[in-house]
N, C-alpha and C positions, 0 to 999 in steps of 0.2 A: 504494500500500500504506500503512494507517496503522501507525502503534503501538498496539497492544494492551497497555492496562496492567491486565488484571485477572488474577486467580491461577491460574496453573499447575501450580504446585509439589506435586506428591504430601506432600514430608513437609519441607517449611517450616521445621519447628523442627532437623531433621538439616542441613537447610544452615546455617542460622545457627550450630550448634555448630559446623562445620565452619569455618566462616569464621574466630568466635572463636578455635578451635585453632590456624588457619593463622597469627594474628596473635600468638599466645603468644611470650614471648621476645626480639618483635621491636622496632626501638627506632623513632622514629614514621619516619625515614627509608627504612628497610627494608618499615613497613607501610603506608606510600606507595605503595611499586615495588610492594609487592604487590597491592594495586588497582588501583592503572595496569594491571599485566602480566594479572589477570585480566579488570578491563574491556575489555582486547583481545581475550583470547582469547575471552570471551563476545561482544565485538561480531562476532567472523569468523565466527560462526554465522550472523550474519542473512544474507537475502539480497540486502538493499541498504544503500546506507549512508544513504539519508534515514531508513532507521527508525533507524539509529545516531543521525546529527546529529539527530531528534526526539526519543530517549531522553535527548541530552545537554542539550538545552535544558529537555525536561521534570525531569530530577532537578536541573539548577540553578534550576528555581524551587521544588521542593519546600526546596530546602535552604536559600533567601533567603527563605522565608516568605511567600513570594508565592502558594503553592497549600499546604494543609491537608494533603494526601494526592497520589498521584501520578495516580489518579483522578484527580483533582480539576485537577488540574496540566495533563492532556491532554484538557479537557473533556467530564467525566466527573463529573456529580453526585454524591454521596452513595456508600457503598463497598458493592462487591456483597454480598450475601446468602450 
């Protein structure tokens, strides 16, 4: 099974507000746990954990600037249409 990095999301911008909100208030400690605790709960969704361990290696090179995009990251040209 690979990782699939291209869009899913219906309504994209309602998550990101969401996310935002989840983080209001919170001091960087708490919005720490809060990413850890969701990036688990979204990893229990898949059904293996190489797409996990391939998600995690793929967002640590988006983040070290080593890939442009996460496309990009999981060899995946230019960003879909």
């Amino acid at each position: 099974m690979t990782l699939d990095t291209s869009a899913h999301l219906d309504d994209p911008d309602a998550i990101f507000v969401a996310l935002a909100a989840a983080h209001a208030g919170l001091d960087a400690e708490q919005s720490r746990r809060l990413d850890a605790a969701l990036v688990l709960l979204l990893a229990n969704q898949l059904p293996a954990s190489a797409l996990v361990l391939e998600a995690i290696a793929t967002a640590r090179r988006v983040v070290l600037g080593d890939a442009a995009t996460i496309g990009e990251a999981n060899g995946v040209r230019g960003e879909p249409e």
